[in-house]
C-alpha positions in Angstrom: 0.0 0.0 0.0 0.8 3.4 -0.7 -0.7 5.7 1.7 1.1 6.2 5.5 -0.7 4.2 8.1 -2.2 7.1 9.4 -4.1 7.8 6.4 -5.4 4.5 6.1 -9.0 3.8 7.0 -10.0 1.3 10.0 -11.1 -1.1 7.7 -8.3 -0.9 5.4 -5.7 -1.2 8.8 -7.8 -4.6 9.6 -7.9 -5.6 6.3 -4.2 -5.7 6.6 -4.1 -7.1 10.0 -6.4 -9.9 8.9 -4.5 -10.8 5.6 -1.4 -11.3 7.8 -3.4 -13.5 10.4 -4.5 -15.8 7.5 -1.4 -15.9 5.5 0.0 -17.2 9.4 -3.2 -19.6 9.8 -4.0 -18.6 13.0 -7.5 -19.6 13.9 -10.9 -17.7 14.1 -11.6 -18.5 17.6 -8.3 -17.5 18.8 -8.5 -14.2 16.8 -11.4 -13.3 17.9 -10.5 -13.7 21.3 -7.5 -12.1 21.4 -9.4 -9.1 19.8 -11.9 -8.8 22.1 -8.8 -9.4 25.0 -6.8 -6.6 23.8 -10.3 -4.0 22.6 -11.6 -4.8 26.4 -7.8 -3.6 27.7 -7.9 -0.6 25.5 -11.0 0.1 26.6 -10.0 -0.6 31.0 -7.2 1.7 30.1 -9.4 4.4 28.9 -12.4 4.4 31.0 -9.9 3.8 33.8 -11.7 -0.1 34.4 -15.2 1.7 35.6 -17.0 -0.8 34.3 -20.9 1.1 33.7 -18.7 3.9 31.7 -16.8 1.0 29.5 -20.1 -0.6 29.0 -21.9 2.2 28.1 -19.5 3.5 25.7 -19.7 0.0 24.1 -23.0 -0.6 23.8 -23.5 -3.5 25.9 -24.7 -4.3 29.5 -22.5 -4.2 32.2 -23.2 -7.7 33.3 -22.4 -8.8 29.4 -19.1 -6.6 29.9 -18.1 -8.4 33.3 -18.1 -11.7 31.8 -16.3 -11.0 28.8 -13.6 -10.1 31.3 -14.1 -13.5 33.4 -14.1 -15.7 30.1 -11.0 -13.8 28.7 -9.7 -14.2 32.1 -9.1 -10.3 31.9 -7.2 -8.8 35.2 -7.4 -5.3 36.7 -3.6 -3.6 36.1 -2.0 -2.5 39.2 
């Protein structure tokens, strides 16, 4: 590609992202999971882990949002 990173849309930086995973053959469950993982830690970072502003901003219950973090086994940073 041409363009600088930073000019590249969200979809196009995925796209890339993606193509790589294939090419690698990691699997879709673990993808996904480690996507989720590492958008949920973004997000803790952000929102400093209060859990009703990460939910909210996300667009999912806060119960939902605390068991994403049990099942990804997802641990508060001290």
């Amino acid at each position: 590609m041409s363009k600088k990173y930073e000019e590249l849309t969200i979809h196009q930086k995925l796209e890339s992202l993606i193509n790589d995973m294939v090419e690698k053959e990691i699997h879709l469950k673990e993808a996904l999971a480690e996507f989720e993982k590492i958008y949920l830690e973004t997000a803790a970072s952000k929102y400093r882990a209060n859990k009703s502003k990460m939910a909210q901003a996300l667009g999912i219950h806060r119960n939902t949002l605390h068991n994403r973090f049990k099942v990804l086994k997802i641990r508060k940073k001290k």
